[in-house]
N, C-alpha and C positions, 0 to 999 in steps of 0.2 A: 611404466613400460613403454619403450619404443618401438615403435613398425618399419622393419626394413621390408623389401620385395625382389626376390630372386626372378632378375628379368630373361629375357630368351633371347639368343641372338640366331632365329631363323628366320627372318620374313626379311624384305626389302627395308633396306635405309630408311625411305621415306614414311612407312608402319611404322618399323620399330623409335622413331625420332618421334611421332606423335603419342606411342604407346611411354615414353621418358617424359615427355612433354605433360603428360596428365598424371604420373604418377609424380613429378615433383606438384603439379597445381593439388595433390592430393594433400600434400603434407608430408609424404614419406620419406623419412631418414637417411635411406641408402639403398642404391640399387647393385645387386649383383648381380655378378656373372660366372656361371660354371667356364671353368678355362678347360676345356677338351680339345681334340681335334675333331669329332663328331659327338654328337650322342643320339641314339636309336636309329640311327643309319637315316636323320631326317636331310633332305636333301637338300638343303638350305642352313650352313653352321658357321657364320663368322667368328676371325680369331677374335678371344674377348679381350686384349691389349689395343687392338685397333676399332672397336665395338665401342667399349669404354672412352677412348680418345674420343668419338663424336659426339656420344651422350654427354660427355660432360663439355663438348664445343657447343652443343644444343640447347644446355640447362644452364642455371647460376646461382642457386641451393643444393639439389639432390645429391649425395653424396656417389660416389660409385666403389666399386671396389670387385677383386676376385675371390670367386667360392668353389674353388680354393687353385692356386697353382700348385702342381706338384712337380717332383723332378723325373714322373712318367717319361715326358718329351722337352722339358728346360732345362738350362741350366744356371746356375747360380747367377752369374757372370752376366747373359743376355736380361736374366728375369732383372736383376735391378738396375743394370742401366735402361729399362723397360718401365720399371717402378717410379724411379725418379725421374723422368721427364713427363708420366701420366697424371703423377701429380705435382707438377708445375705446370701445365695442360690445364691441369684441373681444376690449378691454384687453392690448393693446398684440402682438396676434398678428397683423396684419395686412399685406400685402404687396401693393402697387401697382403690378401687371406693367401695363407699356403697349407697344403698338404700331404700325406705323403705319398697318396696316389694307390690307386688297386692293380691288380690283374687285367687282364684286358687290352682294346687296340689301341689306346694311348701308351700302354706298357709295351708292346708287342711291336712298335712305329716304328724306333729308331734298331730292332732288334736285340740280339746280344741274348745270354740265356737266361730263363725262368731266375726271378728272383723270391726267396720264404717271404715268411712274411717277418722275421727277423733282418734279414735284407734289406727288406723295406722301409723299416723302423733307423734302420742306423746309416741305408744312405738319406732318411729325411730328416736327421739330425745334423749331418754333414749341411744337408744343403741349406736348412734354417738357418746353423751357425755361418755359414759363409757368407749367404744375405744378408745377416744383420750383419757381419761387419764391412762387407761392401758399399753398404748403405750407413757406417758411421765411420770410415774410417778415411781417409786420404786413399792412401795406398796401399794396397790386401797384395798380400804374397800367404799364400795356400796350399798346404799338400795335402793332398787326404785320400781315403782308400776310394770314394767316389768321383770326388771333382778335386779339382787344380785350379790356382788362379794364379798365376805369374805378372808380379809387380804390377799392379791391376789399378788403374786411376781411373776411377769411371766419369768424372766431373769434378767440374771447379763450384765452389760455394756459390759461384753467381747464379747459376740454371736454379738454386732453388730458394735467391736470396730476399726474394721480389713481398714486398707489404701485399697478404690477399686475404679473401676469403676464405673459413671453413667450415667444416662441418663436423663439429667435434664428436669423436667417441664418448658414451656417457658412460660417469662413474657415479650415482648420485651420492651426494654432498664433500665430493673432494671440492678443496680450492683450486682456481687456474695459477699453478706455478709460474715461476721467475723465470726457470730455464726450462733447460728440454733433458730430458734422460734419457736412460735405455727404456723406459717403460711409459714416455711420456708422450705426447702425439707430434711435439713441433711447432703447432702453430704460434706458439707464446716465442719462438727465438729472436733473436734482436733483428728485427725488421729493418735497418737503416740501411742509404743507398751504397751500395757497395761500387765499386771502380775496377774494370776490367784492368789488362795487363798493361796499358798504354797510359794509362791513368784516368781514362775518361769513363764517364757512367755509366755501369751497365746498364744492356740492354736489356738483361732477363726481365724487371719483372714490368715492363714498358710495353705490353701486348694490349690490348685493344678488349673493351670487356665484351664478354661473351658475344654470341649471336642471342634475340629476341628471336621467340619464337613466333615473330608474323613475320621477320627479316626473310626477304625473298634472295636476295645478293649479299655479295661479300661489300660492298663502299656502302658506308655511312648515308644514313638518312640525314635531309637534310636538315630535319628538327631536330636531331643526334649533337648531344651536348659530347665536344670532344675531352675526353678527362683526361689525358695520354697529353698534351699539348706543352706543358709543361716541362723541360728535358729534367728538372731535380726534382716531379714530383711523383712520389711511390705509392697515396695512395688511391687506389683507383674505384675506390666509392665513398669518396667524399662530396658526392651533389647530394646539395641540402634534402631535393626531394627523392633521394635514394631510402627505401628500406633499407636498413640495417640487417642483414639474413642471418644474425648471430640473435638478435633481439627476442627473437621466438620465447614464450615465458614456457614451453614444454621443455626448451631445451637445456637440462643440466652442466654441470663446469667438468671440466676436464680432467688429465690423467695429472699426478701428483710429478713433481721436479724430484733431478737429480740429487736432491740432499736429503729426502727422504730416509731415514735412518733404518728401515725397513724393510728397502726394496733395492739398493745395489750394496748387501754388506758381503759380499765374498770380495776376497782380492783376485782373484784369477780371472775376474768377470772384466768385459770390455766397457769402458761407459763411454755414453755421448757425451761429449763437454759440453757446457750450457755455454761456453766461450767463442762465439766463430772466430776467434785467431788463435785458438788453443792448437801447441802442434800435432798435426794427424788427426783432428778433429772435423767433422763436415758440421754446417752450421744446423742443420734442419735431416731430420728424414721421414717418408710417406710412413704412417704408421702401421705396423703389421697385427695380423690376427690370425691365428695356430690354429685347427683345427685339429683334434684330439679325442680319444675315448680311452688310451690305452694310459700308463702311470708315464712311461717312455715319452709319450708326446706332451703330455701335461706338463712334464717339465721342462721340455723347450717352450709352452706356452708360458710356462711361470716364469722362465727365464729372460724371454725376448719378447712376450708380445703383448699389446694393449688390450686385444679380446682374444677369448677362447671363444669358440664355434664346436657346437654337436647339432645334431639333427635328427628326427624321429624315427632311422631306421638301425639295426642292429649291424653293428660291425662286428662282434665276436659270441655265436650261440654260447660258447661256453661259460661265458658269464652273464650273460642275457637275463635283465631282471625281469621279463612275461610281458611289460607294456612299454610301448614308447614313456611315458612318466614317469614309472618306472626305472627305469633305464637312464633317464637324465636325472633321476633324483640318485641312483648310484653312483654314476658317473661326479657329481657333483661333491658328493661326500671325501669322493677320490681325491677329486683336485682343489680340494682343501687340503686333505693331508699332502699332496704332492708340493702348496704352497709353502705349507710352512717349513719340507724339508728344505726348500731351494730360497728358506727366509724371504719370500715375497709374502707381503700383504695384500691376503686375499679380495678383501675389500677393491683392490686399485687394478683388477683382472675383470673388466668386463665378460658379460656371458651371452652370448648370443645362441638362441635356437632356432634353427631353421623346423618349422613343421608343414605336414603337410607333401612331402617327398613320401614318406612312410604311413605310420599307422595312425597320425592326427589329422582330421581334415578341419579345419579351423574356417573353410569358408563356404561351408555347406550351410551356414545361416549366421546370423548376428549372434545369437542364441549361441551357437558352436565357439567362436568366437569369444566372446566372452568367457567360458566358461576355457577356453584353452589361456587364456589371459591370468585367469584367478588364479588357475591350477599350477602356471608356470611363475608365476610371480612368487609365490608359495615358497619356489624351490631357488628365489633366486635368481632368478633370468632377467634380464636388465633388458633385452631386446630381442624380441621376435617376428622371423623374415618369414613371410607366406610367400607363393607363388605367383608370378602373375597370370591371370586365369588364361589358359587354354582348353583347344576345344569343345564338348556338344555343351557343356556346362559356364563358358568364357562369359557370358552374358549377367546369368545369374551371379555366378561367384565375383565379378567385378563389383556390381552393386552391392554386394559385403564387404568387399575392399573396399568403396567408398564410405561404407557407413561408419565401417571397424576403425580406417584414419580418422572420420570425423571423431568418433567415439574415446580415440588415445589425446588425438589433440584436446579435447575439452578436459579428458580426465587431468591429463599433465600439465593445464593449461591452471587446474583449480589446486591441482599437488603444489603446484610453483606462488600458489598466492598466499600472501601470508596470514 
């Protein structure tokens, strides 16, 4: 089991870069962000597109990612040329949760009338389907009943062509594929120096690694081994005394390749080419994750995305199994059968639960914790995100966050030994 943690963008820069700071020294997988324009009217709510840009200009493991964008107040079009420079930013840590948004003053922002919740469902099908081929195609030309995209080039292969670091979504016991798919995460695509338009080398992925977190300024310490010095050399942690941040023995292999016989057999389906000169093909894309409870959203997850996302509150009383458990163990049953009509293998669909929003409290003690661990493992769940502790309780509940990461790292530390 993995531990992600759904971070908060309401306090000053300077907090919340220490509060990113300790939670990758934790060990944790990935940090999210609710993408709103407010939530509970707190007076402090940075956009999490620009949020996320610093965390991960802050860090140089932790993964980041949205939970979830919807197309409330975005649009296809802004969100992934937004995606694809957050993770090359990120260098290649970044994850695309979308959603399809409620009621409410994100829905209510841009105006226009009440939308059912059938509305809701088929313009977040539009907008899924549009992101993902924005995000693998050259050139998207799109008509559709919600959004448009007219002859639409969001980038050249080089913004995302660059040899980096990641932080892979876990599948446990896939192999790391050859190429890259529609369902595969990217980081395996042919990593060589690519040549801008001139013919000379790009410059994408020639940025300077991250900031250290005792780094006071932006120029180079002067003990600062320059890696970047080099004009052909791509990779940017190759000093000997670099940790490897992939080495981790908690952390699992990746999403299965394009030839998968399993997971792209419809012919109407778009696929990534595992080719970067393949035509109409982009080399790499940030990997996405669906969030879902309905059969409708499940299969744009089985269709386009590397993780499913649900969470311990109830989105629809009328089918409401009594407990958050419950409820993801229905939901779960679902998107099995929703996998196999859309011939994906289920197996290569990550599951993420966020708890703790709702009716689980997972870090009201070690104890809690655990025993949300055993119970969700049970059902399935490849990774579970808790919150980062706020309020009267921030104290206490941190110090189960520290214990619960020490506790997954040792477990998945001895899973992984042979």
């Amino acid at each position: 089991m993995k531990l992600d943690v759904i971070m908060w963008p309401d306090l000053p820069w300077p907090t919340m870069r220490q509060e990113w700071l300790h939670a990758e020294r934790l060990g944790l997988g990935r940090g999210w962000l609710y993408d709103h324009l407010n939530l509970g009217s707190r007076p402090v709510w940075h956009e999490a597109y620009t949020t996320l840009a610093a965390a991960a200009a802050a860090t140089t493991t932790i993964g980041v990612g949205t939970m979830v964008t919807a197309p409330n107040f975005r649009h296809p079009v802004t969100t992934a040329k937004a995606a694809l420079s957050l993770d090359a930013l990120a260098e290649g840590r970044f994850v695309l949760g979308l959603g399809a948004g409620g009621p409410g003053p994100d829905s209510d922002s841009l105006g226009g009338p009440p939308l059912t919740r059938a509305d809701r469902t088929a313009r977040f099908a539009e907008f899924t389907e549009l992101t993902h081929l924005l995000l693998t195609r050259r050139t998207v030309d799109y008509t559709g009943h919600h959004f448009t995209a007219c002859q639409v080039t969001i980038a050249g292969t080089d913004l995302r062509a660059s040899s980096h670091t990641t932080a892979p979504v876990d599948v446990p016991g896939q192999p790391t594929p050859e190429g890259i798919g529609a369902h595969s995460s990217g980081e395996w695509a042919d990593a060589r120096p690519r040549t801008d338009a001139t013919g000379a080398p790009s410059r994408a992925g020639r940025t300077s690694l991250l900031p250290r977190a005792d780094r006071a300024g932006v120029l180079p310490r002067a003990d600062r081994t320059d890696v970047l010095s080099r004009a052909d050399r791509t990779d940017v942690l190759s000093r000997a005394d670099r940790t490897d941040v992939l080495s981790r023995t908690d952390r699992t292999r990746g999403l299965p390749g394009v030839d998968a016989p399993d997971v792209l057999p419809r012919t109407d389906r778009t696929r990534v080419l595992s080719r970067t000169d393949a035509p109409g093909a982009l080399s790499r894309r940030p990997r996405l994750a669906v969030a879902a409870t309905g059969r409708r959203g499940m299969a744009l997850a089985a269709r386009y995305a590397d993780v499913w996302i649900t969470q311990d509150v109830s989105q629809d009383d009328t089918v409401y199994a009594g407990s958050p458990h419950a409820e993801v163990r229905r939901q779960i049953a679902l998107l099995d059968d929703v996998c196999a009509e859309q011939h994906r293998d289920p197996g290569t669909l990550a599951r993420l639960a966020v708890l703790g929003y709702g009716g689980e409290r997972p870090l009201d003690s070690i104890e809690a914790f655990r025993d949300c661990v055993g119970r969700y493992a049970e059902l399935g769940i490849t990774t579970l995100a808790v919150l980062w502790p706020r309020g009267d309780q921030a104290a206490a509940h941190l110090n189960v966050l520290e214990q619960a990461a020490a506790l997954c790292s040792t477990v998945n530390s001895q899973a992984a030994t042979p």
